[in-house]
C-alpha positions, 0 to 999 in steps of 0.5 A: 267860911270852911273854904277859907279855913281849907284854904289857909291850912293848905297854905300853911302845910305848903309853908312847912313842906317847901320853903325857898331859901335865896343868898347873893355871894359877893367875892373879891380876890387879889386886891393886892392892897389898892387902897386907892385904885387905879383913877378909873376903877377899883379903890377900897372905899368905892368897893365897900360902897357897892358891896353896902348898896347890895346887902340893903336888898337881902342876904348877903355872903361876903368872902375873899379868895386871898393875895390883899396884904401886898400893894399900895405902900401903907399896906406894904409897910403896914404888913398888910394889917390895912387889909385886916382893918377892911375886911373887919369894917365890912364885916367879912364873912371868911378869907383864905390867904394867897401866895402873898399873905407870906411876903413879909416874913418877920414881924418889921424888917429891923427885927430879922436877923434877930427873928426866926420865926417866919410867920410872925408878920402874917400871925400878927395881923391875923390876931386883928382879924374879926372874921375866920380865916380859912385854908385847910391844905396847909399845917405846920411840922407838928401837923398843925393849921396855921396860927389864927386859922381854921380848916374850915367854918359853918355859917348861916345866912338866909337860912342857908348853912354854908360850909366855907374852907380854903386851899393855897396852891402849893407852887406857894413853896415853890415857885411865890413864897419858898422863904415865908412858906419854908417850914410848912407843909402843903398837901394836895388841894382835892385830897385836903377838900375831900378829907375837908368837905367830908368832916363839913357835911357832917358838921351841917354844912348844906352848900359847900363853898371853897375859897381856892387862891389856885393856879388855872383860868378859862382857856379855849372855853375849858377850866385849867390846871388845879383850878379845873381838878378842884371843879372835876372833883365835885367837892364844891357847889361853887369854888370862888377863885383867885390868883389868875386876876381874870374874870371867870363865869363858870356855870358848867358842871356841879361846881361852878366857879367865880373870879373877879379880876384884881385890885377891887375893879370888880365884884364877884356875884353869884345868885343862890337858891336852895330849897327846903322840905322838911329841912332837907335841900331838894334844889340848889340852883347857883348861877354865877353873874358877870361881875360888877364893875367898880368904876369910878367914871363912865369911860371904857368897856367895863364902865359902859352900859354895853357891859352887864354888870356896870350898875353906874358910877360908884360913890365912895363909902365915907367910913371906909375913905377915912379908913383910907386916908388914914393909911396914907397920912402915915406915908404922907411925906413920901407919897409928896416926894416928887422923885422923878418926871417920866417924859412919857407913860410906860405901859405894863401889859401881860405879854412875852415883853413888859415895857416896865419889865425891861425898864426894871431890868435896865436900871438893876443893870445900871444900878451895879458898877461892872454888871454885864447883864440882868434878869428879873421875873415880870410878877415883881413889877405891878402897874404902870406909869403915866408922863409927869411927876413921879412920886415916891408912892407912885413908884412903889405901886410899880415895885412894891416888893421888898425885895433885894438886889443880888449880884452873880457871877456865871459863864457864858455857857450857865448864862445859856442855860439859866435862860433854857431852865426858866424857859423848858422846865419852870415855863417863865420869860424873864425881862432881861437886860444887856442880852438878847434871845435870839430864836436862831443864836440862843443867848446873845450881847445886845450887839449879837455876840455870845456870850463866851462859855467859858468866860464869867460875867456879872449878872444882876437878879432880886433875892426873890429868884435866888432864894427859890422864887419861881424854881430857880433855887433848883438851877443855881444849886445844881451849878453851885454857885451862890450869889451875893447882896448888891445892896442892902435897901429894897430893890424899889429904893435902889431903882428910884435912885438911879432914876434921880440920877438919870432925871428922867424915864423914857420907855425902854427898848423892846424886841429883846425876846425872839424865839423865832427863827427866820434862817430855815433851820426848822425850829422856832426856838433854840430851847 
């Protein structure tokens, strides 16, 4: 009898002394509005019933690292408030936002000229919100955090006290969103992390959690960019990234870091133990997992058993597919509209050319009566096409941007050094159209004539690369030329009708980038 008394008050001092503590992080970043997904992968419905399956077996944190309000065309027109009504459904515990949460500028586009306040769209489909939004680099002129924001949250879950916050890039101004983000102010992600987390800890965060929709990825087994400055800066036990759409397992180091791809085809997961004496964290041990795979059939390398984090075929989650089909019912009669027939599939795929890219390029050229050429940024085109009927929807997956077509005027010679800044100083290879780049010549006519220096041509690009998207309002105020609306409808439109006047889609010509040079002068590239 006193053996088992000894024994039970040994056991229960042990209780008070250490006590483990276990929570599973479940991320996704850069859905980008796929409702529906891709036929193999991804799709709201069947994301939501993974993540449901999951927290049947404990202690769940469900967060999201930005970029969903653009996409599929209900979330397009809705502003992205379809990306609201999900997270609220699968009770999100935290979001940031991405570069594209301010795509949409005012609130309905009838509204614009009428409208100056820039922000209105995105603060409209926040105030809907049931879960914090969190991002703690950027604030208004007044100094102010971003209306139905918060710099950063406490949580508990599992009896874990997490401390989430949020940081955007600050290419956002610059280089993806320079019009929605005009009158904001981005400051340094590790300053604002550091100032952030400090304020945190002392709030009673035990375990540190930073949403980063940041530039960076693994290259060469090595973490880039600002993505590697936030993880070398030790302010976070785990960083759950998003805007390189890549898969990232990143255990090294005092900060790990997660990334799940995009469009809802995978799950981040992250395991997470902490022990507790006497109510203090003793022991954090985080080990990020493969992600989960979201497949709708058994087919490929991530829908296989050869892939870790495939758990089998995934059945979609009937509240969350009425959720869907919703959305959809209020596009329906143009997600019907067969538009065009592709007589064969036009691949998308991330390289110094895009099938699609050039494709795009190619009907912006034709869309303008007299245009010589024509050039657009490979991130405005987002998927793909397969042969057969086309629809209206289809097309919008491919363009989902409401963007504009703009018409300029430049001489041979600005024609030369429009494509040596996007090349040198921001770094991009445009899809272009009517032209050639020529490792030896530099800027050539697709027949391997230059352009003259002192002749002016018409030239073919979006609103986007005019008004400063990816840097290039740099280049176009310094030769002070200004450009000027082609047409008043969304690119996309304008794209779809010279479709339906051609009939058809055939893929379209590639080899237009070389910067190879194969005449021995010495050099790869004229830039």
């Amino acid at each position: 009898m006193r053996q088992g008394l000894l024994l039970f008050f040994l056991l229960f001092s042990l209780s008070l002394w250490a006590k483990e503590h276990r929570v599973v992080l479940l991320s996704t970043n850069d859905l980008h509005g796929a409702l529906e997904g891709s036929p193999a992968m991804g799709g709201f419905a069947f994301l939501a019933s993974e993540i449901e399956a999951i927290r049947k077996k404990g202690d769940v944190l469900l967060l999201d690292a930005g970029d969903c309000f653009q996409g599929e065309l209900p979330v397009n027109k809705g502003e992205g408030l379809a990306c609201v009504k999900f997270f609220n459904a699968l009770s999100y515990d935290a979001t940031t936002l991405g570069n594209h949460e301010f795509d949409y500028l005012w609130c309905d586009k009838d509204d614009a000229p009428n409208n100056n306040d820039e922000l209105c769209a995105l603060r409209r489909a926040l105030s809907v919100a049931k879960y914090p939004v969190v991002v703690c680099n950027i604030k208004d002129k007044d100094g102010n955090p971003l209306p139905n924001t918060k710099e950063f949250v406490i949580l508990e879950k599992g009896g874990i006290r997490f401390g989430i916050t949020g940081v955007l890039t600050p290419k956002t101004k610059t280089h993806y969103s320079p019009m929605g983000t005009k009158n904001l102010i981005f400051s340094d992600p590790v300053e604002a992390l550091q100032a952030t987390i400090d304020r945190m800890k002392k709030a009673g965060a035990e375990l540190i959690v930073v949403l980063a929709h940041l530039e960076g990825d693994i290259k060469a087994g090595k973490l880039t960019d600002e993505l590697a400055k936030v993880a070398e800066a030790k302010v976070a036990d785990i960083v759950v990234a998003g805007h390189a759409h890549s898969i990232i397992v990143w255990n090294e180091g005092d900060t790990k870091v997660m990334e799940a791809s995009s469009e809802g085809k995978f799950l981040g997961y992250a395991t997470i133990v902490i022990e507790k004496k006497k109510g203090k964290v003793v022991r954090k041990d985080i080990e990020v997992q493969s992600p989960i795979s979201v497949c709708k059939k058994e087919e490929g390398a991530f829908c296989s058993k050869s892939y870790k984090g495939f758990l089998g075929v995934t059945n979609p989650s009937p509240e969350i597919l009425e959720l869907v089909s919703a959305e959809y019912k209020t596009v329906e009669d143009l997600c019907s509209l067969v538009v065009v027939k592709a007589q064969e599939s036009v691949s998308n795929e991330r390289g110094i050319e895009s099938e699609m890219a050039n494709l795009a390029a190619d009907l912006m050229r034709e869309s303008v009566k007299g245009a010589d050429f024509a050039f657009i940024n490979k991130g405005a085109i987002r998927g793909e096409i397969n042969a057969g009927d086309l629809t209206y929807c289809d097309l919008a997956k491919v363009w989902p941007f409401e963007d504009k077509l703009m018409v300029i005027e430049l001489s041979g010679a600005e024609i030369e050094a429009l494509f040596e800044f996007a090349t040198k100083k921001v770094g991009k290879i445009f899809a272009i159209s009517g032209l050639r780049i020529d490792g030896c010549k530099g800027v050539v006519f697709e027949d391997g004539t230059k352009p003259l220096k002192d002749k002016t041509y018409v030239g073919v690009t979006t609103a986007f690369l005019v008004n400063g998207g990816d840097r290039m309002d740099e280049f176009f105020s310094k030769i002070g030329k200004k450009a000027k609306n082609a047409d008043e409808r969304p690119l996309r439109d304008v794209l779809i009708e010279t479709l339906k006047a051609k009939g058809t889609i055939i893929k379209p010509k590639m080899n237009r980038v070389n910067f190879r040079c194969d005449e021995g002068k010495g050099e790869d590239s004229v830039f």
